[in-house]
N, C-alpha and C positions, 0 to 999 in steps of 0.2 A: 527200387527199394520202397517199401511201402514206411507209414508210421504205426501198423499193429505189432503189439508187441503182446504175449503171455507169459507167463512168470509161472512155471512149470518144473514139478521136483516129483523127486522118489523121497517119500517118509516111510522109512521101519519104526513099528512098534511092539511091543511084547504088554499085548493084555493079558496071559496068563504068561508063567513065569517059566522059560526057557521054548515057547513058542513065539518065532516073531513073525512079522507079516509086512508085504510092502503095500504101499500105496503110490500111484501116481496122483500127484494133487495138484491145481491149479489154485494159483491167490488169484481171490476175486477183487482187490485192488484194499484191500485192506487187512490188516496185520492179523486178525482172526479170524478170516475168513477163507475159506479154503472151498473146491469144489473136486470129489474125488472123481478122476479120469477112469481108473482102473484099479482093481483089488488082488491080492493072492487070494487064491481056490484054497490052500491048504499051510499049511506052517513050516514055518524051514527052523532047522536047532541052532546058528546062530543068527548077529543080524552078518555078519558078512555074506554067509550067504542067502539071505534075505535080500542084500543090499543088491549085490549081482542080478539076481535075479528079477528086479525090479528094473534094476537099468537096461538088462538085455531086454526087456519088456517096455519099457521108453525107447529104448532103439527100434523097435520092431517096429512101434507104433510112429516114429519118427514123421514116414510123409501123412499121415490124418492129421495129424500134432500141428507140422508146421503149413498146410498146406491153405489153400487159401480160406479167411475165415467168412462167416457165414457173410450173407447179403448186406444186411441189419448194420455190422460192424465194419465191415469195408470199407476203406475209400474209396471216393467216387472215380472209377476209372477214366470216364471222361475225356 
């Protein structure tokens, strides 16, 4: 078990008004700070399915996601 840990979510938003969009976002360890993973191509009409669509999309992405992170941030395997 390692101790890295990401903090990793799907956010819907509706910047125009009955177009919503997801995002896969990572906190970068602080409460406004956000680093977007991935974006929708196009708008979905509600956030359900926005929201779907974002998760099957984290799931896809699942093993890059959790897989091992860069050098930098690793522990020392050692």
């Amino acid at each position: 078990m390692t101790d890295y840990f990401r903090s990793v979510s799907v956010r819907v938003t509706e910047p125009v008004r009955g177009r919503f969009y997801w995002a896969i976002v990572e906190n970068l360890g602080v409460a406004t700070k956000f680093n977007e993973l991935a974006t929708a191509a196009a708008h979905f009409d509600t956030w359900e399915a926005a929201r779907q669509a974002g998760v099957a999309e984290l799931r896809r992405r699942e093993p890059e996601l959790w897989g091992t992170p860069s050098a930098s941030r690793a522990p020392d395997a050692g």
